[in-house]
C-alpha positions, 0 to 999 in steps of 0.5 A: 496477538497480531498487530493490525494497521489501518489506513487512516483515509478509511471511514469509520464502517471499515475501522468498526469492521476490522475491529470486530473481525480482529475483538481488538481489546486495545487500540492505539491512535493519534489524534490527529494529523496534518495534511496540506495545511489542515488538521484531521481528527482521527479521534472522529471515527473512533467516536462514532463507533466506540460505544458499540463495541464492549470487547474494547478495554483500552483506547491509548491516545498519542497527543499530536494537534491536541484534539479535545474530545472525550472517549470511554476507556482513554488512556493517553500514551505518556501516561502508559509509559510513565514507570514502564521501564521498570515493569516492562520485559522483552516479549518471547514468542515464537515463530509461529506466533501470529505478528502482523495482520491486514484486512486484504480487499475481495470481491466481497468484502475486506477480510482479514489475514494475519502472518507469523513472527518468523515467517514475516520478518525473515521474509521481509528483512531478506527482501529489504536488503535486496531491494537495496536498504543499507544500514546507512540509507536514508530512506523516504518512502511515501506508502505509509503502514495503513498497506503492505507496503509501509507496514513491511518497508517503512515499519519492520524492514528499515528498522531492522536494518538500521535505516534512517527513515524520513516520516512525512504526513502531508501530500505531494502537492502542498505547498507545491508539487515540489514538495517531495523534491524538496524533502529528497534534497534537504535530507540527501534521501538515498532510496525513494520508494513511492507508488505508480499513482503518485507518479503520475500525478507528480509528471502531469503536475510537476514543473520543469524545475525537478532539474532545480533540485539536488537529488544525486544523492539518490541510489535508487527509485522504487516503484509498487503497488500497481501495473507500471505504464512505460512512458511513466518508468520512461519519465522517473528515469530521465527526469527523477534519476538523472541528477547533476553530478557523476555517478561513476565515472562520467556526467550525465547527459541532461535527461539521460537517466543515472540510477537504477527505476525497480518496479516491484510487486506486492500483496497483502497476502504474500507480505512482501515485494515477489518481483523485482530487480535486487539493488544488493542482491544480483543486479540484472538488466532493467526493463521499462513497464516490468516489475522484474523477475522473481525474488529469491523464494518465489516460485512465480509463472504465468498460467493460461486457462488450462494450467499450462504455463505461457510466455509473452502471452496474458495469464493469470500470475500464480505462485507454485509453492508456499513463500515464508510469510504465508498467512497463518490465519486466512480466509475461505477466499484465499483458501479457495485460491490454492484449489487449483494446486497453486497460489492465484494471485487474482492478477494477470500478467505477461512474463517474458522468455527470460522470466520477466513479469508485467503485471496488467491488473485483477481478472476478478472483480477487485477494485486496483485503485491507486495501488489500494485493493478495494472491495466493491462488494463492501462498497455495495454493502452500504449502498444497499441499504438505501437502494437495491438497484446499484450496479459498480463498474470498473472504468480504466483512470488514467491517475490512479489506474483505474476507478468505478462508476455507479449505476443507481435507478432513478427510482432510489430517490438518492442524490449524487451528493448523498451518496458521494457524503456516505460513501466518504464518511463510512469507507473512505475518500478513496472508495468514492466513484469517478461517476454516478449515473442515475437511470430510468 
């Protein structure tokens, strides 16, 4: 029985699809959560959704705001566990047995993969130590478990290695874009992993004053989740990774940068970071814009149209062989993805003559926004049963890397506050277009 995470910014129609896709008979949620100052219920969605699934035997509820609402099939969490002590045995499984599942987007639809206990964990406990986890970090990371990222960095990966980790559900900006400064200094943070998007918000909207803060007990900044613009390394390592006080032997200059900015690559279906520069491993030189070179059982190229591997040219980024974690369950679109004898990643890239990889963004259909894989078919989906005449087009963002736009007949009779409402409510914030445009 696999565990599978979903990303609460997500609309009631994605948690309705996975739970059907996974005939989840148990779900786990919170009622609800804080953000910039708002309480959100999470019970919402659940509601919406719950009476037309009968697979569903328990909805266990974590009290966090004490959200009042009555559901079929509740059990509050501090009931369950009232006696478990001494009715609970160690689970045994095996390494094959499936452990932890997503729903990966493709140009259709989210479909869902799952991967196996020791496959995974091998896999992402080898990988958290590289990238430089110790059992004595103190380890923020923004990313929460609703995506790869956090599912293998801030849930399994930390907690095997015995790292402190700094949970924090609000966002960067409130009360100020200072916010997660602060956190790094009140709580001597040593590893900061965050997102490229994130960045970038935090350099338009970031005063001066980051320099105001305590951050040398920093060792090291990672990056994930998308393509890395140079000048965006360029300002993490000299504003973020600069610091008060000597390193090593010698202070600083004021911007000179101290500590190592990794950039790393990851995806749903390989589990864990591939690419990257290894903090605890073989520390190599660092290059701005790249996600590194491959991990340790990675076989990684660039390939051209023909198969034929290139260097410092744009390519499809494949892996030769099968990796540890490789999904066990899967679906037909990541099988047709070996076709060709290797792994598409369904990503170009440039790697250099020295084996370094720059990620560029999908050459499918697949949205990359903020670091989120979404499925522009799902998008379509919706949309459809109000209009047929929708087209989705990827436009470039200079925030959250890139975005779409909407084209929709006039014909539909549709407004743009409507639709932005549906899109919203039934995928998620995140899945809302940058532009609507309406034509004849």
């Amino acid at each position: 029985m696999a565990i599978e995470f979903v990303f609460t910014g997500f609309g009631y129609e994605e948690l309705r699809k996975r739970i059907v896709n996974r005939k989840a008979r148990h779900i786990v949620v919170q009622d609800g959560f804080i953000r910039k100052g708002r309480a959100i219920n999470l019970l919402r969605n659940i509601a919406e959704i719950i009476n037309k699934i009968d697979f569903v035997k328990n909805i266990f509820v974590i009290k966090r705001i004490d959200v009042s609402k009555s559901i079929d099939k509740t059990v509050l969490y501090e009931d369950l566990l009232r006696g478990s002590e001494k009715n609970s045995k160690p689970a045994i499984i095996r390494s094959i047995d499936p452990l932890i599942g997503f729903h990966s987007g493709y140009e259709d639809d989210f479909k869902k993969l799952t991967h196996s206990a020791g496959g995974y964990l091998t896999q992402v406990y080898s990988t958290s130590r590289w990238i430089g986890l110790r059992p004595r970090d103190i380890y923020f990371c923004t990313v929460w478990p609703g995506w790869v990222t956090g599912v293998s960095y801030l849930f399994f990966g930390p907690l095997m290695i015995g790292s402190t980790v700094i949970l924090y559900e609000g966002g960067p900006d409130h009360p100020s874009w200072n916010r997660w400064w602060e956190i790094i200094e009140r709580y001597s943070a040593t590893i900061f992993l965050t997102t490229g998007s994130a960045l970038r918000m935090l350099r338009r909207y970031t005063p001066q004053p980051i320099k105001d803060y305590n951050l040398d007990t920093l060792k090291a900044i990672l990056i994930t989740a998308e393509p890395l613009e140079k000048d965006v390394w360029n300002w993490v390592y000299r504003y973020v990774g600069t610091g008060h006080s000597p390193f090593i032997d010698s202070v600083p200059r004021e911007f000179s940068g101290r500590i190592p900015v990794v950039n790393l690559y990851i995806q749903s279906e390989i589990g864990t970071f591939a690419t990257g520069n290894l903090i605890n491993y073989v520390f190599t030189e660092l290059s701005p814009g790249s996600a590194g070179p491959p991990i340790p059982g990675f076989d990684i190229d660039v390939y051209d149209d023909n198969d034929n591997p290139v260097r410092n040219k744009i390519g499809r980024l494949i892996i030769r062989r099968p990796w540890p974690s490789i999904p066990i369950e899967a679906s037909e679109d990541f099988i047709m993805k070996w076709s060709r004898g290797y792994y598409d990643t369904g990503d170009y890239a440039i790697m250099n003559e020295r084996g370094y990889i720059t990620p560029l963004g999908r050459h499918d259909n697949v949205l990359k926004i903020s670091g989120y894989r979404i499925s522009p078919g799902s998008i379509k989906k919706i949309l459809e049963e109000y209009t047929r005449d929708v087209v989705i087009e990827r436009v470039k963002d200079d925030l959250r890397f890139e975005s779409y736009k909407l084209v929709i007949s006039k014909r539909s009779g549709l407004e743009e506050s409507f639709i932005r409402k549906i899109v919203r409510e039934r995928l998620g914030a995140i899945a809302e277009p940058r532009e609507i445009i309406f034509i004849d």
